[in-house]
N, CA and C atoms as a LAMMPS dump frame, in Angstrom:
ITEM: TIMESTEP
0
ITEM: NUMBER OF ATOMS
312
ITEM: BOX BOUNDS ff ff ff
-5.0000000000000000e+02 5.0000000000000000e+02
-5.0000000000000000e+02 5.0000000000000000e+02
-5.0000000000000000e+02 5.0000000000000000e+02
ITEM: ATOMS id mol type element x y z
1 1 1 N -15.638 11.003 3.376
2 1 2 C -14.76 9.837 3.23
3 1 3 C -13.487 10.306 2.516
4 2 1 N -11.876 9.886 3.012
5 2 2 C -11.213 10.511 2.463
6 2 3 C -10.789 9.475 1.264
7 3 1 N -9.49 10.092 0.415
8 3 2 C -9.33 9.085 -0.276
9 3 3 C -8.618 7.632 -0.024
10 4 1 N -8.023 7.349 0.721
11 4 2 C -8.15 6.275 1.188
12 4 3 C -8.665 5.266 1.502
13 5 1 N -9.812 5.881 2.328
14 5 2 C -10.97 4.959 2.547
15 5 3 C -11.807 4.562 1.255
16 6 1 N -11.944 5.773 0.614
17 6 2 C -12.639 5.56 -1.067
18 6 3 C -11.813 4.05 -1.68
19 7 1 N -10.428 4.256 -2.175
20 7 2 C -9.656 3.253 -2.624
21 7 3 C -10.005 1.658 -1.885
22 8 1 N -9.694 2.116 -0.524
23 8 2 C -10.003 0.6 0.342
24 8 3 C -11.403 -0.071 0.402
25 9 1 N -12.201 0.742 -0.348
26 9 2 C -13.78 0.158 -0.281
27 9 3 C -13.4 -0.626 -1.729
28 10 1 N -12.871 0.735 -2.644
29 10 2 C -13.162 0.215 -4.182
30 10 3 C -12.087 -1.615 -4.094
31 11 1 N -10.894 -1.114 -3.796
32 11 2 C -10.152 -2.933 -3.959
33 11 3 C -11.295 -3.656 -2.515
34 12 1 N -12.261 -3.733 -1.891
35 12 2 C -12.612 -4.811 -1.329
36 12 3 C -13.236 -4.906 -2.294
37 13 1 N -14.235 -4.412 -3.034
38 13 2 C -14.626 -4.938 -3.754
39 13 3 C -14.776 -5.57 -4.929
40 14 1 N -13.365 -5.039 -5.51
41 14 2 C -12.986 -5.615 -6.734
42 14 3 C -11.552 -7.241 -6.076
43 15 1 N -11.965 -7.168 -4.942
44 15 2 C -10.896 -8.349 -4.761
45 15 3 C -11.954 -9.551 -4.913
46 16 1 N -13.266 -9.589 -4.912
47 16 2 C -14.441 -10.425 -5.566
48 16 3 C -14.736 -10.666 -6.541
49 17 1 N -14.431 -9.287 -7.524
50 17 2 C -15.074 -9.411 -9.025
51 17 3 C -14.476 -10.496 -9.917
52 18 1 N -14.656 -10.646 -11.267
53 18 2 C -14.416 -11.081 -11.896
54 18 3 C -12.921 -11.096 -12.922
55 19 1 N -11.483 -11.446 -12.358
56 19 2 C -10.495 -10.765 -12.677
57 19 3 C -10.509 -10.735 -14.321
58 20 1 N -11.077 -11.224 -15.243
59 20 2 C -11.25 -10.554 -16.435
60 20 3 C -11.459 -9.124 -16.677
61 21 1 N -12.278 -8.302 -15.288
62 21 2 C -12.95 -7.06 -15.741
63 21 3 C -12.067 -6.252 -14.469
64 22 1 N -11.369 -7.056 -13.69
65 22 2 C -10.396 -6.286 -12.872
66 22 3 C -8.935 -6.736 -12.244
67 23 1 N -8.658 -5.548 -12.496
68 23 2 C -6.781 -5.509 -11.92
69 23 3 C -6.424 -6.484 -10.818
70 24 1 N -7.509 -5.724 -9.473
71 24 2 C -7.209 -6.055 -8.5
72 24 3 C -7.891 -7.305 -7.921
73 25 1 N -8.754 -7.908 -9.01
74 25 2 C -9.306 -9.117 -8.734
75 25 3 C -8.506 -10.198 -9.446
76 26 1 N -7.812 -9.751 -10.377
77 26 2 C -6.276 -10.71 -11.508
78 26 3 C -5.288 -10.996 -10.189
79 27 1 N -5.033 -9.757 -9.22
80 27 2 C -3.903 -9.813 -8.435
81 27 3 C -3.914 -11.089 -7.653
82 28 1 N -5.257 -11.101 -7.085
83 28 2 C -6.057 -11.785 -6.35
84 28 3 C -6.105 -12.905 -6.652
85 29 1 N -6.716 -13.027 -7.593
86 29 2 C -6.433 -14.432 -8.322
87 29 3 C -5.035 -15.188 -8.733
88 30 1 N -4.246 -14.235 -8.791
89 30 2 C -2.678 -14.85 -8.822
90 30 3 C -1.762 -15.372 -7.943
91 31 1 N -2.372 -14.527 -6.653
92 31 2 C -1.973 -14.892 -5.311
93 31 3 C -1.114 -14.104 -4.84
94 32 1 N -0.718 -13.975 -3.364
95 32 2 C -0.35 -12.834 -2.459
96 32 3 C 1.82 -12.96 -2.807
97 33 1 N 2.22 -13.974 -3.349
98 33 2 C 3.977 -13.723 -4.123
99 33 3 C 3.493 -12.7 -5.012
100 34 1 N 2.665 -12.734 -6.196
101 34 2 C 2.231 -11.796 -6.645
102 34 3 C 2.186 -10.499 -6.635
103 35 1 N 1.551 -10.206 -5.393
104 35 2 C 1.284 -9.169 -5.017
105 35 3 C 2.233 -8.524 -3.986
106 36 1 N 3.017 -9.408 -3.424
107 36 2 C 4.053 -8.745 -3.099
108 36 3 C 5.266 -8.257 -3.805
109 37 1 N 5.377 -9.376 -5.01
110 37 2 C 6.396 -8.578 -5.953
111 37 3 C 5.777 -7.504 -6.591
112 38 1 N 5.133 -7.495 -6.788
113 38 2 C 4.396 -6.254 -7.568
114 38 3 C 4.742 -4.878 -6.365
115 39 1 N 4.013 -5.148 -4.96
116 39 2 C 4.194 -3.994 -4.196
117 39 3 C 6.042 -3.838 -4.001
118 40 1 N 6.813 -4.57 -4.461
119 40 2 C 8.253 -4.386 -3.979
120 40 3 C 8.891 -3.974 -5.554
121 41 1 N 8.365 -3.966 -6.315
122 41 2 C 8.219 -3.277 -7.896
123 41 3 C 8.277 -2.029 -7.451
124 42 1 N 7.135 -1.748 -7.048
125 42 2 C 6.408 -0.107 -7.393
126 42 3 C 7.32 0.54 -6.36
127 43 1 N 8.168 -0.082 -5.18
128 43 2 C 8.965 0.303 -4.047
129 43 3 C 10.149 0.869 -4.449
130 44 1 N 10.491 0.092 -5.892
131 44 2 C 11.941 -0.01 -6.059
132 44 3 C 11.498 1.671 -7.33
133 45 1 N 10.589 1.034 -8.043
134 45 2 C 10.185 2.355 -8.946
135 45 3 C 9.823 3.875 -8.199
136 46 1 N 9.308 3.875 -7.265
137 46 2 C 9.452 4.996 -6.433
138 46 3 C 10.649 5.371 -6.038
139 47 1 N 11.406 4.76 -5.594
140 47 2 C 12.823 5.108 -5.163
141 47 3 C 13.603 5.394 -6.487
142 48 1 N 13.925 5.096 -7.35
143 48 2 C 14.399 5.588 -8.461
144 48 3 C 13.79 7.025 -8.911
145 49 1 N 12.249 7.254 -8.991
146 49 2 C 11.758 8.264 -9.466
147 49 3 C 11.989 9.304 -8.411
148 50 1 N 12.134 9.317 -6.655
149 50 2 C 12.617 9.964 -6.447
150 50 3 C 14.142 10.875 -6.488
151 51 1 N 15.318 9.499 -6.675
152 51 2 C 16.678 10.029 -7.101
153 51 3 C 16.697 10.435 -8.262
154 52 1 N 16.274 10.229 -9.021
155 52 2 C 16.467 10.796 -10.466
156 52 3 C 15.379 11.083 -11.652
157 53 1 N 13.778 10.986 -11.06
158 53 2 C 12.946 11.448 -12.079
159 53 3 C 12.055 12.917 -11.724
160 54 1 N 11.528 13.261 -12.351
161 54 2 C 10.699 14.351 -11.67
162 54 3 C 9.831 14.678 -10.62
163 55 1 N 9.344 15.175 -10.552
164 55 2 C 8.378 15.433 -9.199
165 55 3 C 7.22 14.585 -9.359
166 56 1 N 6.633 14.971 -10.926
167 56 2 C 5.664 14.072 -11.709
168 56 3 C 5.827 12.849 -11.524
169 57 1 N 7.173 12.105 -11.995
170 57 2 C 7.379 10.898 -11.504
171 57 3 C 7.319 10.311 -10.021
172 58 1 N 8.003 11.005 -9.287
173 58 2 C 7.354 10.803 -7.823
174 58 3 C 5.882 10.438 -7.396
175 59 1 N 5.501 11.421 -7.664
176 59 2 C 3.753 11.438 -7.531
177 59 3 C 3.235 10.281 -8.144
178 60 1 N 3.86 10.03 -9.153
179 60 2 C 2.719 9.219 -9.773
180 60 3 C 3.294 7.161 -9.517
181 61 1 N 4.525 7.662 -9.395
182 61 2 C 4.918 6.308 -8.115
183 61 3 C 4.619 5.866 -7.08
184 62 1 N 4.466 7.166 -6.369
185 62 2 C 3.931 7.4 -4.665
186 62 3 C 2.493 6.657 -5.121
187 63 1 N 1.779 7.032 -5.617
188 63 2 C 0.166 6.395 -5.987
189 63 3 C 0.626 5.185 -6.001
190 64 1 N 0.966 4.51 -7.005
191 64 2 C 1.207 2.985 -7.354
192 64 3 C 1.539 2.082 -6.342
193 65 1 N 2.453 2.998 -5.637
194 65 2 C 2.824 2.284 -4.391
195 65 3 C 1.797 2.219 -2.687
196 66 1 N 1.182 3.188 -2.865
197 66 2 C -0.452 2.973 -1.921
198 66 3 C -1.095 2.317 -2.627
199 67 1 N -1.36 2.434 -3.556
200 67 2 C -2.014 1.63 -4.17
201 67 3 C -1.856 0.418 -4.383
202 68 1 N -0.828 -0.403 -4.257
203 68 2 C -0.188 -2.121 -4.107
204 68 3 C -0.624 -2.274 -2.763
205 69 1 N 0.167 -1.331 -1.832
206 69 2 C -0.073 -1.648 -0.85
207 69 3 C -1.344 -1.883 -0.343
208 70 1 N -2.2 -0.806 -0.668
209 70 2 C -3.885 -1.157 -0.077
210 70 3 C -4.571 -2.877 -0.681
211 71 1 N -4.106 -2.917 -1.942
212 71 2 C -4.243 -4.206 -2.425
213 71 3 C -3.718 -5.52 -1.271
214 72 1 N -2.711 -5.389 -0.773
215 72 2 C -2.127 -6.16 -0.204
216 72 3 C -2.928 -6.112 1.261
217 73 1 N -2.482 -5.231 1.809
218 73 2 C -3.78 -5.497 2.767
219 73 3 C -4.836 -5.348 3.164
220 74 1 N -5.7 -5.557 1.98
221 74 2 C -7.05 -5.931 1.799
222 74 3 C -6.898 -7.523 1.652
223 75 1 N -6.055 -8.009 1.213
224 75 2 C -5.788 -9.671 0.707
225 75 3 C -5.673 -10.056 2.321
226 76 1 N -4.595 -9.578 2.923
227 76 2 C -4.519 -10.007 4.184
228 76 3 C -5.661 -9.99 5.372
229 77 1 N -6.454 -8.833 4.807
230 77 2 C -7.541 -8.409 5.953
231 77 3 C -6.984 -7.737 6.765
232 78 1 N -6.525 -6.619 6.768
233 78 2 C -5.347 -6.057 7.319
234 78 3 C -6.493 -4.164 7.026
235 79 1 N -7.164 -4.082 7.711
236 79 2 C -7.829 -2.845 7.505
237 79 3 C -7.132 -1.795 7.316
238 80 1 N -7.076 -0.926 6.916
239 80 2 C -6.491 0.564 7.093
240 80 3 C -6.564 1.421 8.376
241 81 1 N -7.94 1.178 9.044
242 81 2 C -8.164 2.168 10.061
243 81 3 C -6.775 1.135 11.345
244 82 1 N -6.575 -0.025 11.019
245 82 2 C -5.088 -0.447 11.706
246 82 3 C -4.001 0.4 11.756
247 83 1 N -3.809 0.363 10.488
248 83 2 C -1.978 1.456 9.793
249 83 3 C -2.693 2.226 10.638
250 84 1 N -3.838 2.841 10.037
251 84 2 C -3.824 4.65 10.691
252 84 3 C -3.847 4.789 12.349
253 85 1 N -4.326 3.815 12.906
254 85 2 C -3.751 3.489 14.717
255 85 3 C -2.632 3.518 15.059
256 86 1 N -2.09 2.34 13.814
257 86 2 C -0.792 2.918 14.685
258 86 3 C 0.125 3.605 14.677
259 87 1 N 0.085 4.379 13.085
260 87 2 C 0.965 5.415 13.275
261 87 3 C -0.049 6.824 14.111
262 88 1 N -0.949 6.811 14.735
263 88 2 C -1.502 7.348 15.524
264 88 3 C -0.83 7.135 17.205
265 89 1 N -0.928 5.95 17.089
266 89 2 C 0.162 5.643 18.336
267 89 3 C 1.378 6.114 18.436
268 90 1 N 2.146 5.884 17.405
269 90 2 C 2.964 6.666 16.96
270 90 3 C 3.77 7.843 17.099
271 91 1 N 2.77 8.954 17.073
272 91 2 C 2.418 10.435 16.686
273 91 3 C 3.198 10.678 17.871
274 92 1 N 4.264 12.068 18.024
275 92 2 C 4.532 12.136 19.308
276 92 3 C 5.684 11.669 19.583
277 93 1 N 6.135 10.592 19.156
278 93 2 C 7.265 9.592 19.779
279 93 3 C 8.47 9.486 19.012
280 94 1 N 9.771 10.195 18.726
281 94 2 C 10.611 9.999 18.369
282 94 3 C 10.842 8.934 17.275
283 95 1 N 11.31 8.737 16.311
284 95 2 C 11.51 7.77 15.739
285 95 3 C 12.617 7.102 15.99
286 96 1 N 13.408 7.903 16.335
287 96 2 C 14.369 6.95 17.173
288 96 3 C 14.044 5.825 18.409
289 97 1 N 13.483 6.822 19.168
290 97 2 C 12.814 6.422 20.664
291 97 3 C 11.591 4.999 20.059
292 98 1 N 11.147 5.154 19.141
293 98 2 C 10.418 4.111 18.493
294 98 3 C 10.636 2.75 18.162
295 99 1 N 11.696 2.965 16.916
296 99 2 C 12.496 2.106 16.514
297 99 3 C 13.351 1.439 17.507
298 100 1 N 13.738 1.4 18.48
299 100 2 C 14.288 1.655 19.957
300 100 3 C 13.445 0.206 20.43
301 101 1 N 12.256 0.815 20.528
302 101 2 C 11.164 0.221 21.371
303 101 3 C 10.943 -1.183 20.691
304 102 1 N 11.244 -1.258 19.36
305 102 2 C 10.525 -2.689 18.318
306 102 3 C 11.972 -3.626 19.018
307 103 1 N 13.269 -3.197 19.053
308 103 2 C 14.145 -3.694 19.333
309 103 3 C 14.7 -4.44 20.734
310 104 1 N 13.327 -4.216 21.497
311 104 2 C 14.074 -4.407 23.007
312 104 3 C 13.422 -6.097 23.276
């Protein structure tokens, strides 16, 4: 199991628990504005730590920010093995030629 899948088991199941004893069950309980400002937080903090903080900082933004995100769509029901389809679909195809394609 990679880590991904590890993470996406651990928030289904803490999107049940008891948000006293968890993060991602508080998120949950606060509701999905919540959790989207939070994931558009950690978006804006990644992008800063890449222009101007360390590598360290990167990394440890880059996490925060999979990490909102998996939160988020676990709330939605939005599986992972989805994302990973379709940038599987993806694979191969220009990003231009892509972006192209959402537009027509």
């Amino acid at each position: 199991m990679d880590t991904l899948t590890r993470l996406e088991t651990t928030i289904q199941q803490r999107l049940v628990a008891d948000p006293g004893s968890s993060y991602v069950a508080q998120l949950h309980a606060r509701g999905l504005p919540v959790m989207a400002r939070k994931l558009g937080e950690e978006a804006v903090e990644t992008i800063v730590a890449a222009l101007s903080g360390t590598r360290e900082d990167l990394v440890g933004e880059a996490a925060d920010l999979l990490f909102h995100l998996t939160v988020m769509l676990a709330e939605k029901g939005v599986p992972m093995g989805e994302v990973m389809a379709e940038l599987d679909r993806r694979e191969g195809t220009s990003g231009l030629e892509e972006k192209a394609s959402r537009s027509e």
